[in-house]
CHARMM internal coordinates of N, CA and C (Angstrom, degrees):
IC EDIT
DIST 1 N 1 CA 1.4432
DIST 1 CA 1 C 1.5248
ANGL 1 N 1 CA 1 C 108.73
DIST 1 C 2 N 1.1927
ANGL 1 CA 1 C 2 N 119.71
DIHE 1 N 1 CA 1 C 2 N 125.44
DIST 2 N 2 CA 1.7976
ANGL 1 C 2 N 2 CA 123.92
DIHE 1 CA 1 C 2 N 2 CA 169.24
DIST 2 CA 2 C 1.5794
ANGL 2 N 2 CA 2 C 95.26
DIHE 1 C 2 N 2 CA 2 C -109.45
DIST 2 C 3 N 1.3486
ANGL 2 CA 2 C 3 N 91.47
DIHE 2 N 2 CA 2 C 3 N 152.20
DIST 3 N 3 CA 1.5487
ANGL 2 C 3 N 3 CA 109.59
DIHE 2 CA 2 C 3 N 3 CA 170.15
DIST 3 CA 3 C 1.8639
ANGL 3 N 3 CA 3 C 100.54
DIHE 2 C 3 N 3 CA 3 C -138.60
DIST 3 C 4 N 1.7272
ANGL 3 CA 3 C 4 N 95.23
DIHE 3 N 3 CA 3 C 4 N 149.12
DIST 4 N 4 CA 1.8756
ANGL 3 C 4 N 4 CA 101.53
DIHE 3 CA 3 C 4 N 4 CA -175.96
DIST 4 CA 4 C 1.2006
ANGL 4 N 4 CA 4 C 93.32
DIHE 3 C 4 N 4 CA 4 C -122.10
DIST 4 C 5 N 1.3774
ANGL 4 CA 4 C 5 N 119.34
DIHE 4 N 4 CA 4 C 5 N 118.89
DIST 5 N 5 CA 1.4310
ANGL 4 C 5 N 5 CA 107.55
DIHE 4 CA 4 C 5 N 5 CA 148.86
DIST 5 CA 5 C 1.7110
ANGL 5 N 5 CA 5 C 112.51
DIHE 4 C 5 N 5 CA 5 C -121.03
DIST 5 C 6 N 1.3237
ANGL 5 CA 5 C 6 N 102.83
DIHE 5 N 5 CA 5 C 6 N 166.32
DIST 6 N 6 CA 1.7322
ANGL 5 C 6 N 6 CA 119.25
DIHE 5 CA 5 C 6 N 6 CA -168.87
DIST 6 CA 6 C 1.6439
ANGL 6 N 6 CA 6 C 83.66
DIHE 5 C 6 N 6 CA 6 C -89.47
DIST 6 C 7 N 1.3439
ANGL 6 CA 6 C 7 N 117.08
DIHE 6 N 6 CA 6 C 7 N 158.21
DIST 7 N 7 CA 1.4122
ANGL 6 C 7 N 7 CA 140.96
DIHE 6 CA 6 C 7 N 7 CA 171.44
DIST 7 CA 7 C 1.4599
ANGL 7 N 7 CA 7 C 135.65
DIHE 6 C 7 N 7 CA 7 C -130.98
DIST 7 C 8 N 0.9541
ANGL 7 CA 7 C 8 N 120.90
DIHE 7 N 7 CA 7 C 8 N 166.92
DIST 8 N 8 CA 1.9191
ANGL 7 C 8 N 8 CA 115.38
DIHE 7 CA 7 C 8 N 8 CA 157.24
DIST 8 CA 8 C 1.2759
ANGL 8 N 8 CA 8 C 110.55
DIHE 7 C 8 N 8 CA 8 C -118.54
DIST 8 C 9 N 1.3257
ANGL 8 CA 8 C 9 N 132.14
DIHE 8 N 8 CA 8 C 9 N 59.47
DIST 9 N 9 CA 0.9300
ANGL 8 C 9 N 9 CA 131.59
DIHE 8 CA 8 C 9 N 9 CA 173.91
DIST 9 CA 9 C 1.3382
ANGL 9 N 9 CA 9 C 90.95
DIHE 8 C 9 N 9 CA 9 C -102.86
DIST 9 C 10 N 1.8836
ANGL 9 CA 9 C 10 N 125.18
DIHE 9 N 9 CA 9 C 10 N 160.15
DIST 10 N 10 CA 0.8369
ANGL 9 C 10 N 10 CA 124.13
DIHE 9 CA 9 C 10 N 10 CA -174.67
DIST 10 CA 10 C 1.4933
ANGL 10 N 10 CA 10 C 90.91
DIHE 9 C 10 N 10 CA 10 C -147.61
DIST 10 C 11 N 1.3973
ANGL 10 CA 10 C 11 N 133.14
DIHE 10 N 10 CA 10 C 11 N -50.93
DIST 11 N 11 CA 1.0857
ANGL 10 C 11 N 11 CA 132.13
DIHE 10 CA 10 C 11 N 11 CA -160.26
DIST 11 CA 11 C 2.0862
ANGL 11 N 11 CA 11 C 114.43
DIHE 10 C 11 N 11 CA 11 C -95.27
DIST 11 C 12 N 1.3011
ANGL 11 CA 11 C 12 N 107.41
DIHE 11 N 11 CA 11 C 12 N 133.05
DIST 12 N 12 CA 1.0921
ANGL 11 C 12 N 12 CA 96.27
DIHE 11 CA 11 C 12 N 12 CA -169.72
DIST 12 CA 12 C 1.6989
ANGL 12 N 12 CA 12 C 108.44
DIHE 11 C 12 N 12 CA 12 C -65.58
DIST 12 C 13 N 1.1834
ANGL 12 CA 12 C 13 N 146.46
DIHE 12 N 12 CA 12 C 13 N -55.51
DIST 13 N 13 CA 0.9560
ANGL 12 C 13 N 13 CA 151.15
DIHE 12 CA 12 C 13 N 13 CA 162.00
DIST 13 CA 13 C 1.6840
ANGL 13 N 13 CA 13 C 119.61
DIHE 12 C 13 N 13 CA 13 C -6.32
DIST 13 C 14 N 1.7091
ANGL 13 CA 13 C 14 N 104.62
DIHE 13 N 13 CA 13 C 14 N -47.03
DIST 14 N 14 CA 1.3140
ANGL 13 C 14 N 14 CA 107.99
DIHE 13 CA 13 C 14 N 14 CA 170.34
DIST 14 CA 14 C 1.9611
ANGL 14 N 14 CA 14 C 115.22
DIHE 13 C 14 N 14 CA 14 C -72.66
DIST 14 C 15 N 1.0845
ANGL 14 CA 14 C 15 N 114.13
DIHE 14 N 14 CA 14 C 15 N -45.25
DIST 15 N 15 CA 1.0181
ANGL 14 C 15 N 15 CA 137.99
DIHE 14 CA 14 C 15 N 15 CA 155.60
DIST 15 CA 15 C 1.4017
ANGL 15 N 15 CA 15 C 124.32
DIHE 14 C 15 N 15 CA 15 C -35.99
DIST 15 C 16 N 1.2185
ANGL 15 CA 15 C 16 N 121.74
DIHE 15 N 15 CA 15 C 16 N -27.74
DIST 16 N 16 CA 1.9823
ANGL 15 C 16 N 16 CA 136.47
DIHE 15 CA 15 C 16 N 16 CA 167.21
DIST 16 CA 16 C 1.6162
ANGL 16 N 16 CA 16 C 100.86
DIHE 15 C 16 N 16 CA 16 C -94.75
DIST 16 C 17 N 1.6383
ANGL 16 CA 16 C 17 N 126.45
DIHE 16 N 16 CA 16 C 17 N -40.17
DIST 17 N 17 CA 1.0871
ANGL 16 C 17 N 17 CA 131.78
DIHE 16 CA 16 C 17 N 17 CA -178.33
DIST 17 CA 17 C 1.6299
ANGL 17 N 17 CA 17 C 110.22
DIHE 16 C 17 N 17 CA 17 C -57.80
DIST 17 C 18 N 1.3691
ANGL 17 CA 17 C 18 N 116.20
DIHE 17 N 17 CA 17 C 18 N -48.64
DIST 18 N 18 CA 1.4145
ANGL 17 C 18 N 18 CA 133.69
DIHE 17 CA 17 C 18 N 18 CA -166.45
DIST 18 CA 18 C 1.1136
ANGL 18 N 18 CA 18 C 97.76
DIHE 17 C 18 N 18 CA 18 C -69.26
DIST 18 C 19 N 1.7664
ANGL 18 CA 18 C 19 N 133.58
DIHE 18 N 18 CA 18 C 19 N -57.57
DIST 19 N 19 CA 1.2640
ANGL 18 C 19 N 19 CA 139.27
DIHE 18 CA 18 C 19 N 19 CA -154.18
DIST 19 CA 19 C 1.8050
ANGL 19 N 19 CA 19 C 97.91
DIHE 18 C 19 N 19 CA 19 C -81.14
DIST 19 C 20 N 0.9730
ANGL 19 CA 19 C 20 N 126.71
DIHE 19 N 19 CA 19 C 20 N -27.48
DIST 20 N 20 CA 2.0600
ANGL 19 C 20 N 20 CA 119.76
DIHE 19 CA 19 C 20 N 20 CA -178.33
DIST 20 CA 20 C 1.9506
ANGL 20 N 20 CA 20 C 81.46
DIHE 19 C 20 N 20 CA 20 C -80.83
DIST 20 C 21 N 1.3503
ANGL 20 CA 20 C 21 N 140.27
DIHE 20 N 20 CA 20 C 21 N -39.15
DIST 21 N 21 CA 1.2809
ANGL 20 C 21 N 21 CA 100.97
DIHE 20 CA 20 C 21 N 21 CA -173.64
DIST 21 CA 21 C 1.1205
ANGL 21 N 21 CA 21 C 123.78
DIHE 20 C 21 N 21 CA 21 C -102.24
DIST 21 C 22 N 1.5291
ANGL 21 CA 21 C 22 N 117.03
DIHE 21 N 21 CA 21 C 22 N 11.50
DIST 22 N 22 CA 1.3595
ANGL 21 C 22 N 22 CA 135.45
DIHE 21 CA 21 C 22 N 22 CA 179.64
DIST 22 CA 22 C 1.7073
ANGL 22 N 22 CA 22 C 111.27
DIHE 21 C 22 N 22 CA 22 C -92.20
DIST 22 C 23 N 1.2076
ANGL 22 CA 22 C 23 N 115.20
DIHE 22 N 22 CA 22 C 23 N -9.70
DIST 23 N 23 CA 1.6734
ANGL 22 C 23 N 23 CA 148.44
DIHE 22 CA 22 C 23 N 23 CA -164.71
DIST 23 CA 23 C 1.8623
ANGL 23 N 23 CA 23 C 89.15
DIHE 22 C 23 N 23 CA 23 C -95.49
DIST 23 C 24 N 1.0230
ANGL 23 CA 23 C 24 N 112.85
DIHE 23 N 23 CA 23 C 24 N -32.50
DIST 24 N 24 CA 1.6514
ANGL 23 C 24 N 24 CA 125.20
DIHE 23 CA 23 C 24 N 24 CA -173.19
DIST 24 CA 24 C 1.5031
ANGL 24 N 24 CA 24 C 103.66
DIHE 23 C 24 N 24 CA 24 C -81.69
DIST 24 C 25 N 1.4662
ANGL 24 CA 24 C 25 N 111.93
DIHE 24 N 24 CA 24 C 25 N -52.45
DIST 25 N 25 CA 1.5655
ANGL 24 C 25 N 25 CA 118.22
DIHE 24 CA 24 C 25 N 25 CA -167.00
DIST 25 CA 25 C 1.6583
ANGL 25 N 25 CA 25 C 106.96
DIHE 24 C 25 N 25 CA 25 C -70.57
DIST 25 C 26 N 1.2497
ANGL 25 CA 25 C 26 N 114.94
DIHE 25 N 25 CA 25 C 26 N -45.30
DIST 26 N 26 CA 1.4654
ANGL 25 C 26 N 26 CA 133.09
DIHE 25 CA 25 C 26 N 26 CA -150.30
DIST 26 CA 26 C 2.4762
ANGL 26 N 26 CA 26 C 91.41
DIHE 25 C 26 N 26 CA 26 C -136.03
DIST 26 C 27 N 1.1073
ANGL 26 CA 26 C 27 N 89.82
DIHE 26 N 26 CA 26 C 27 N 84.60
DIST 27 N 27 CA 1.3134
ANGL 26 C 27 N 27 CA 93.86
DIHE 26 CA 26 C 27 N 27 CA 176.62
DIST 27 CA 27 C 1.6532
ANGL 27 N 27 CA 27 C 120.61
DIHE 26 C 27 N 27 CA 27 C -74.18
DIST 27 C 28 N 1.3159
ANGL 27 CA 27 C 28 N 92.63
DIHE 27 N 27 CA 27 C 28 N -27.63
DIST 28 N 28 CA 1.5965
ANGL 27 C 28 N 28 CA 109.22
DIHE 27 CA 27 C 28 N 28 CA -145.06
DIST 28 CA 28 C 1.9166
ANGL 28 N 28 CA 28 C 91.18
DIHE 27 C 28 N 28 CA 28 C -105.70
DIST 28 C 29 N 0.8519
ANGL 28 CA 28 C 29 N 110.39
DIHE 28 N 28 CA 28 C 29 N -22.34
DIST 29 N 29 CA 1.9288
ANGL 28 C 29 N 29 CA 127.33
DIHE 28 CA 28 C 29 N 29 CA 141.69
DIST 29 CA 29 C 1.3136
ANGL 29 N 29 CA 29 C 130.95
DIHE 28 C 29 N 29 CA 29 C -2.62
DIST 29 C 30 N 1.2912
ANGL 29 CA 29 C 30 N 134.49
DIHE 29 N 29 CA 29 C 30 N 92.05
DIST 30 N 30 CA 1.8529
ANGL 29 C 30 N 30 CA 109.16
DIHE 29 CA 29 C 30 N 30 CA 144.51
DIST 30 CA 30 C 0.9738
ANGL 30 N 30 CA 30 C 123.76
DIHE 29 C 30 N 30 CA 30 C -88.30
DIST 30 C 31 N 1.5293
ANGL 30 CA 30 C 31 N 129.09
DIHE 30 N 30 CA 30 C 31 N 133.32
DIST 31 N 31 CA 1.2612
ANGL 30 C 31 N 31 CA 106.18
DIHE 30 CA 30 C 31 N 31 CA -179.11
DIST 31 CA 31 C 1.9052
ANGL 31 N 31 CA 31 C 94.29
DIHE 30 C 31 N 31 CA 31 C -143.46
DIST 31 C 32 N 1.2356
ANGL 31 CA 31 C 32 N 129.14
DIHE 31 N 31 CA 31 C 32 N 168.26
DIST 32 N 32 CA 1.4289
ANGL 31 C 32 N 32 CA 155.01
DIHE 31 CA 31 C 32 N 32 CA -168.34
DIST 32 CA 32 C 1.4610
ANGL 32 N 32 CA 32 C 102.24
DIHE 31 C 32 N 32 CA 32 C -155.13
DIST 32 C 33 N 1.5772
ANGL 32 CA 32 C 33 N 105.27
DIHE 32 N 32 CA 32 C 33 N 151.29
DIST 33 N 33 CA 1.2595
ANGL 32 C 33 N 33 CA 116.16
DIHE 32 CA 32 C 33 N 33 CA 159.91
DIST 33 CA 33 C 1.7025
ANGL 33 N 33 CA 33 C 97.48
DIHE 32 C 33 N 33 CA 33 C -126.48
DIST 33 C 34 N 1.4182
ANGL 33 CA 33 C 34 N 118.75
DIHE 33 N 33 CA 33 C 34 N 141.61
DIST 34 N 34 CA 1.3467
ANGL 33 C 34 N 34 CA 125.85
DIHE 33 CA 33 C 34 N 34 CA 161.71
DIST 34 CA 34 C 1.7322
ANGL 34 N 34 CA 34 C 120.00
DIHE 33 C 34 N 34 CA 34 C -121.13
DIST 34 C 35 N 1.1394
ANGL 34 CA 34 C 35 N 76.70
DIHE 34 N 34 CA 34 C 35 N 110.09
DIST 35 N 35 CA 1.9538
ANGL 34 C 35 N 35 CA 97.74
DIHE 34 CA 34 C 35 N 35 CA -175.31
DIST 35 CA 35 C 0.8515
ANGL 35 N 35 CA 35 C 114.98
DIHE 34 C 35 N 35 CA 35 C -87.58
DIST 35 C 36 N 1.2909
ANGL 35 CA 35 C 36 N 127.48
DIHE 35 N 35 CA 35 C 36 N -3.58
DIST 36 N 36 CA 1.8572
ANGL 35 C 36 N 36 CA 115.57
DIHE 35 CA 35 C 36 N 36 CA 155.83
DIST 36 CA 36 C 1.5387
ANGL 36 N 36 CA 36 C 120.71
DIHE 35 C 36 N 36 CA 36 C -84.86
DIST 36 C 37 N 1.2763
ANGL 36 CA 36 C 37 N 117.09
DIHE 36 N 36 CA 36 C 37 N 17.51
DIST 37 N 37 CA 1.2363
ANGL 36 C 37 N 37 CA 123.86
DIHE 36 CA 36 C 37 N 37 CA -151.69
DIST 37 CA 37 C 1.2489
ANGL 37 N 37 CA 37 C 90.50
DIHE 36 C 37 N 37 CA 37 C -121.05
DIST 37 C 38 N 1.9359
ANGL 37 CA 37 C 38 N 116.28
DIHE 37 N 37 CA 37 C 38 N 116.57
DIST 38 N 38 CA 1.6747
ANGL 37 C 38 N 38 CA 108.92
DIHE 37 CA 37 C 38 N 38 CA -157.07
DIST 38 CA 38 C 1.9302
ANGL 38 N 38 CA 38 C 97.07
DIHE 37 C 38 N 38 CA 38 C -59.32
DIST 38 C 39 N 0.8687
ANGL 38 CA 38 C 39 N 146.79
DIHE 38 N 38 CA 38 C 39 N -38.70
DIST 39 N 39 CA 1.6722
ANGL 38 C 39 N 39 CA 134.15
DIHE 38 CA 38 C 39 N 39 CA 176.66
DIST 39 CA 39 C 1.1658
ANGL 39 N 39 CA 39 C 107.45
DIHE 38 C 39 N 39 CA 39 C -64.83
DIST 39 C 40 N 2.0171
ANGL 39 CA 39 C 40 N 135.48
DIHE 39 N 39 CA 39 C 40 N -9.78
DIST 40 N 40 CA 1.2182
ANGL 39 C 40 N 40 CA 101.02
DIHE 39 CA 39 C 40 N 40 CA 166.16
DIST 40 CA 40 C 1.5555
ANGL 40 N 40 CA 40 C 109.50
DIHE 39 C 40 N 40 CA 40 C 88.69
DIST 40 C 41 N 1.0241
ANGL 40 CA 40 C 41 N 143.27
DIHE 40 N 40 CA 40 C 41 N -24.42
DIST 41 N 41 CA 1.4879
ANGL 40 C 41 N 41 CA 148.61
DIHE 40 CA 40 C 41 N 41 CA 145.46
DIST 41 CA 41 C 1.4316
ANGL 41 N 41 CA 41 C 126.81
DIHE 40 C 41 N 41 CA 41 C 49.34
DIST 41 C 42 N 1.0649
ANGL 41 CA 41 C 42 N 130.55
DIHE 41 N 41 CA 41 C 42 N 109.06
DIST 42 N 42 CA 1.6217
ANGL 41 C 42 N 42 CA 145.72
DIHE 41 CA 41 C 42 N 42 CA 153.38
DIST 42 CA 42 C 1.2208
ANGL 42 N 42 CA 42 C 121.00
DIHE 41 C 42 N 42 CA 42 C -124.31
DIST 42 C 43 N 1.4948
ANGL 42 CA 42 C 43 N 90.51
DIHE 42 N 42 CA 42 C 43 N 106.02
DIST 43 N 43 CA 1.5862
ANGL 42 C 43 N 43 CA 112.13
DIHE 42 CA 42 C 43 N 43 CA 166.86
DIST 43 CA 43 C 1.3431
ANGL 43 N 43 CA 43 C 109.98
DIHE 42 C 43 N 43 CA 43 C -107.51
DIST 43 C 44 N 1.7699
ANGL 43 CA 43 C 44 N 103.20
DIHE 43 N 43 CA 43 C 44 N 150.01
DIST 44 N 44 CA 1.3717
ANGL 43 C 44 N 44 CA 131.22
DIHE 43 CA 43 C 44 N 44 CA -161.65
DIST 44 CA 44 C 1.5356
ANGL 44 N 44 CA 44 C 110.86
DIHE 43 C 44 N 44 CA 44 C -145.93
DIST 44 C 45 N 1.0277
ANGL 44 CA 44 C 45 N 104.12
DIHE 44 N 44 CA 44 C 45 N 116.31
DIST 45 N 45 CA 1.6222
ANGL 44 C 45 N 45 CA 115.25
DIHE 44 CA 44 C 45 N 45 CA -176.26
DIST 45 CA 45 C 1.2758
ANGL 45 N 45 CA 45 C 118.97
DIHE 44 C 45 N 45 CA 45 C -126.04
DIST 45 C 46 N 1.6820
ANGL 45 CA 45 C 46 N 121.89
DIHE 45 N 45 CA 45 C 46 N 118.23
DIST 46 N 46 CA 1.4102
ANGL 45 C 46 N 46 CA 130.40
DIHE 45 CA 45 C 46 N 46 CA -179.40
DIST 46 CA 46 C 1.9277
ANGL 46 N 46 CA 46 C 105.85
DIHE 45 C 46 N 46 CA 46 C -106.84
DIST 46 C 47 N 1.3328
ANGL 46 CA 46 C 47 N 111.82
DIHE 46 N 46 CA 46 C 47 N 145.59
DIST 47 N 47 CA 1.7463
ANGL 46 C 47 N 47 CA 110.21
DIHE 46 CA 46 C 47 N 47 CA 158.34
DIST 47 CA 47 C 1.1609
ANGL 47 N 47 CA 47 C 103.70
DIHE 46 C 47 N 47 CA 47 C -95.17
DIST 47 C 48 N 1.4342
ANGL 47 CA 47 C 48 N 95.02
DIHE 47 N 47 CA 47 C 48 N -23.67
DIST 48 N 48 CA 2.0409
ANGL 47 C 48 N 48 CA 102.32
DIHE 47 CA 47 C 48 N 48 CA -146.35
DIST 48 CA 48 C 1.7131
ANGL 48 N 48 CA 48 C 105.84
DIHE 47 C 48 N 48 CA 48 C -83.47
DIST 48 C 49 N 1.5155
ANGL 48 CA 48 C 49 N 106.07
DIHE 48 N 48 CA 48 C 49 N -53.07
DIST 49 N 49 CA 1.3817
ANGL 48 C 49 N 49 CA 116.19
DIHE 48 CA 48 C 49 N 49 CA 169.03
DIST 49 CA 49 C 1.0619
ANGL 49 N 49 CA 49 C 123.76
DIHE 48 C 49 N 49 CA 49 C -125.64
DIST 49 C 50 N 1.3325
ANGL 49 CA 49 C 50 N 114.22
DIHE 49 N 49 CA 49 C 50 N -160.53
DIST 50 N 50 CA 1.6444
ANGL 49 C 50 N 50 CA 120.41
DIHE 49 CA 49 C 50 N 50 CA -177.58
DIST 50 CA 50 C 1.4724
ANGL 50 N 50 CA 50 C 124.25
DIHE 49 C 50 N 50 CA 50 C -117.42
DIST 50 C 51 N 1.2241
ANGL 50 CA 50 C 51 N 127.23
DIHE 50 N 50 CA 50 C 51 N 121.66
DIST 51 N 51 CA 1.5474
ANGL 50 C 51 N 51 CA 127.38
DIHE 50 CA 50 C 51 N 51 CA -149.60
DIST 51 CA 51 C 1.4136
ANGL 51 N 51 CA 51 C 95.58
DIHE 50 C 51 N 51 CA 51 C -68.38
DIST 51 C 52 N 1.5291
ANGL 51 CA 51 C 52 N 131.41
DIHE 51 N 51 CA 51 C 52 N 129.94
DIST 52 N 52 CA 1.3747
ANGL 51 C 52 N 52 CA 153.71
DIHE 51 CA 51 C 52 N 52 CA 116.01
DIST 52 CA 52 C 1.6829
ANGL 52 N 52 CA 52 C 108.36
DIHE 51 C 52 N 52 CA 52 C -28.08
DIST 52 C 53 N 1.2663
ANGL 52 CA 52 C 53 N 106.46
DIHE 52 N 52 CA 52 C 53 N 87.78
DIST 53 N 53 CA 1.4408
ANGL 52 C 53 N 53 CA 106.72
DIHE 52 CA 52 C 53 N 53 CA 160.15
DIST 53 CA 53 C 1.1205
ANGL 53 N 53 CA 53 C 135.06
DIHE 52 C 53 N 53 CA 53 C -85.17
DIST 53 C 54 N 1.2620
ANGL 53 CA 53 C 54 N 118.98
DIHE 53 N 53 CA 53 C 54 N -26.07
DIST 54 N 54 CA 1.4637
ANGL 53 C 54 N 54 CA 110.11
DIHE 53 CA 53 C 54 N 54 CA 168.92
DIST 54 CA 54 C 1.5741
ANGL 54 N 54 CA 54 C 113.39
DIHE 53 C 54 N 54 CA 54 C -82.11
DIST 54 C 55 N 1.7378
ANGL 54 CA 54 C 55 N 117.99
DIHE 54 N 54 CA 54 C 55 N 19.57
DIST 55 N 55 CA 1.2611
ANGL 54 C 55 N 55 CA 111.94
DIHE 54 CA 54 C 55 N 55 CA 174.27
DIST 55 CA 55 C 1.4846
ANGL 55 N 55 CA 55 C 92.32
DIHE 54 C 55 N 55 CA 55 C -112.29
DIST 55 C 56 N 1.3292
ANGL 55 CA 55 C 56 N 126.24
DIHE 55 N 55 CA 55 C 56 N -1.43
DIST 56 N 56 CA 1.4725
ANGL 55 C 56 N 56 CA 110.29
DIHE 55 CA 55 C 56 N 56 CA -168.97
DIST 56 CA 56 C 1.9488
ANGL 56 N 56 CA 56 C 90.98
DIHE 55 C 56 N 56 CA 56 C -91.85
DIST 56 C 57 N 1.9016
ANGL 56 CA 56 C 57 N 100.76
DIHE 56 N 56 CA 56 C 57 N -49.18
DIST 57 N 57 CA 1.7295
ANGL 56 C 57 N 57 CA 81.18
DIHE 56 CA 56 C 57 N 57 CA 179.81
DIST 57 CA 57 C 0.9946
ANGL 57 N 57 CA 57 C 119.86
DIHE 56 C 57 N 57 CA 57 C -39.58
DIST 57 C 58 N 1.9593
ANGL 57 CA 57 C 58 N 125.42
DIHE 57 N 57 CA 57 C 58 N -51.90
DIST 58 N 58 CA 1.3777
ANGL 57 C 58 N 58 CA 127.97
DIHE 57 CA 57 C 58 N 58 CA -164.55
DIST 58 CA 58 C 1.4642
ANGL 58 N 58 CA 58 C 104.90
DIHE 57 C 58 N 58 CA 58 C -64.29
DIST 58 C 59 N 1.1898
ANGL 58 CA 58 C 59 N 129.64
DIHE 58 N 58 CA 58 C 59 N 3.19
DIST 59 N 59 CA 1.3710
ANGL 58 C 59 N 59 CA 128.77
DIHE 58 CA 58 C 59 N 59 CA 179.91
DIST 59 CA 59 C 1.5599
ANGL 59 N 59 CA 59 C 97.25
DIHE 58 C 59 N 59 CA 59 C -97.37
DIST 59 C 60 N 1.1737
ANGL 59 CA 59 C 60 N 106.80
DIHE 59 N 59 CA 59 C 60 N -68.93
DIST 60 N 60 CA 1.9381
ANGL 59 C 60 N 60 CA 99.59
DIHE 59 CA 59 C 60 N 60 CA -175.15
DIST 60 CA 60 C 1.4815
ANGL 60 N 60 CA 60 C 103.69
DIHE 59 C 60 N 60 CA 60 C -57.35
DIST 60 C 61 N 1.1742
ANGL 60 CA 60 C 61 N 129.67
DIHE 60 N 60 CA 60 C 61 N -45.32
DIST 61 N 61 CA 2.0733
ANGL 60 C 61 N 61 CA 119.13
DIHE 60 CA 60 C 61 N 61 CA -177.75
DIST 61 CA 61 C 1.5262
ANGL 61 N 61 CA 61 C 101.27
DIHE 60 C 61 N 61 CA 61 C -44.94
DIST 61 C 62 N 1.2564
ANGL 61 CA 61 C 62 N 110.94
DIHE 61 N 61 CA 61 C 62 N -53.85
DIST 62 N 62 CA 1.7501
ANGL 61 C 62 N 62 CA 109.22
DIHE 61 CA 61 C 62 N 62 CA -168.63
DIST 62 CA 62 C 1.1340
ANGL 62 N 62 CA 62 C 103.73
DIHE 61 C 62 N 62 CA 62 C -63.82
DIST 62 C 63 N 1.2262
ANGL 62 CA 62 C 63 N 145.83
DIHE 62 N 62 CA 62 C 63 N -61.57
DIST 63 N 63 CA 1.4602
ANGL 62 C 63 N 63 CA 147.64
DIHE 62 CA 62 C 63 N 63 CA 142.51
DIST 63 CA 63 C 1.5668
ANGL 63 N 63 CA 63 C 113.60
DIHE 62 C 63 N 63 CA 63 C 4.16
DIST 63 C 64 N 1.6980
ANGL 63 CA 63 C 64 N 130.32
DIHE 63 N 63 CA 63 C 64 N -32.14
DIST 64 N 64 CA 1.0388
ANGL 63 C 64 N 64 CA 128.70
DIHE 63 CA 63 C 64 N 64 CA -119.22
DIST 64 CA 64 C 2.0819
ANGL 64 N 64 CA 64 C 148.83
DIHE 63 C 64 N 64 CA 64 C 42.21
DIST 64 C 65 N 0.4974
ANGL 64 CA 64 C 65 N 101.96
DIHE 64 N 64 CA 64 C 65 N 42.09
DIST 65 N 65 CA 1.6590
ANGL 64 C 65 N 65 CA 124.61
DIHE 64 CA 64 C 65 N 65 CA -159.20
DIST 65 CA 65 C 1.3116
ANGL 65 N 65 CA 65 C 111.57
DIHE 64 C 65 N 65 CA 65 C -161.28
DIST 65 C 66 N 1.6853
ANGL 65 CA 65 C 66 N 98.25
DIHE 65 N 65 CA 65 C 66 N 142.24
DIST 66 N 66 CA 1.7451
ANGL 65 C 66 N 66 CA 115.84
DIHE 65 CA 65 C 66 N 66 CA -151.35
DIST 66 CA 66 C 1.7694
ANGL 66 N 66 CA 66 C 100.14
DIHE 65 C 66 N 66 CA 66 C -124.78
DIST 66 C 67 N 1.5646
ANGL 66 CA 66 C 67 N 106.32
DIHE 66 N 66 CA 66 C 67 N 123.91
DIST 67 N 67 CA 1.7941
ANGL 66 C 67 N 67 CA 95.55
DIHE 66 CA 66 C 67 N 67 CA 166.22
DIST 67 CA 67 C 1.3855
ANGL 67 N 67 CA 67 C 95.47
DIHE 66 C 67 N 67 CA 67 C -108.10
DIST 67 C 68 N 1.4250
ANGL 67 CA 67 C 68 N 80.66
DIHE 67 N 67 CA 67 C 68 N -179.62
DIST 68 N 68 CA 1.7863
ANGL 67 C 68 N 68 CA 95.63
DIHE 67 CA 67 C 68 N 68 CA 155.67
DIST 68 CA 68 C 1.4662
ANGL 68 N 68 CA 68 C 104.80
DIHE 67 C 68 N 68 CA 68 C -157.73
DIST 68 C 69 N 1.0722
ANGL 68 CA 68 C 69 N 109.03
DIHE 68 N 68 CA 68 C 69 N 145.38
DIST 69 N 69 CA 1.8034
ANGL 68 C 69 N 69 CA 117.51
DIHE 68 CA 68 C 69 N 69 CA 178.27
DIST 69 CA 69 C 1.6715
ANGL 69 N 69 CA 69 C 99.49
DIHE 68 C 69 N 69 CA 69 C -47.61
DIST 69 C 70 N 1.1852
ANGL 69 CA 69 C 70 N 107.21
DIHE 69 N 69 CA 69 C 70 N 147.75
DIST 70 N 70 CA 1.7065
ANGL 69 C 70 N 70 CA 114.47
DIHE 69 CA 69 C 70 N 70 CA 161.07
DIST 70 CA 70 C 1.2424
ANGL 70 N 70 CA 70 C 109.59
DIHE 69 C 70 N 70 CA 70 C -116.09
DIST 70 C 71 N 1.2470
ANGL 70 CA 70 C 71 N 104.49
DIHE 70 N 70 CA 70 C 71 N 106.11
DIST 71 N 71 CA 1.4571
ANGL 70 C 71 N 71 CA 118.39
DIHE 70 CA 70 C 71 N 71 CA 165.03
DIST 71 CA 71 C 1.5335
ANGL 71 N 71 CA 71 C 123.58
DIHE 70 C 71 N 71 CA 71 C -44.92
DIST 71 C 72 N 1.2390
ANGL 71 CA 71 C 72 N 131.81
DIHE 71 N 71 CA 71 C 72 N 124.16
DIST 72 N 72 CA 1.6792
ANGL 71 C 72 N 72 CA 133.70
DIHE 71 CA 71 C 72 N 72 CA 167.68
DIST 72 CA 72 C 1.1059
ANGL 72 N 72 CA 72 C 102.83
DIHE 71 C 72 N 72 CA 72 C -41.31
DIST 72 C 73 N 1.9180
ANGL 72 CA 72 C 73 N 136.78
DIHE 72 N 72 CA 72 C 73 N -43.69
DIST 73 N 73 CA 1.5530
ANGL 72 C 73 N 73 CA 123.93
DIHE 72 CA 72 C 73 N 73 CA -143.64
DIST 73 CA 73 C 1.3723
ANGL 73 N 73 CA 73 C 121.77
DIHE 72 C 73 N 73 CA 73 C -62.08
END
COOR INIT
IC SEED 1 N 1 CA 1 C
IC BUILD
């Protein structure tokens, strides 16, 4: 299962910070952020399970930082 969501992340630094404690929540995880990508991009990829999204927003808000799913349409 992959999931896309758009971000406000802007700085890579925040973006390496998020991903070592997001590596904690979701072990079993790949995930990237691509910041040249005008939405800014976090992708998350499970074999094992199925991504909890409303635990990944509540993960970036506490963080300070906002996703939102990106829709395919």
């Amino acid at each position: 299962m992959v999931e896309v969501f758009k971000t406000n992340i802007t700085k890579n630094k925040n973006a390496k910070r998020l991903l070592a404690r997001l590596i904690e929540v979701f072990p079993a995880c790949k995930m990237t952020f691509d910041l040249e990508d005008c939405d800014r991009i976090f992708r998350i990829e499970s074999i094992v399970n199925t991504i909890d999204i409303e635990l990944v927003k509540t993960f970036f808000e506490q963080n300070g930082f906002v996703c939102e799913v990106l829709n395919d349409d």
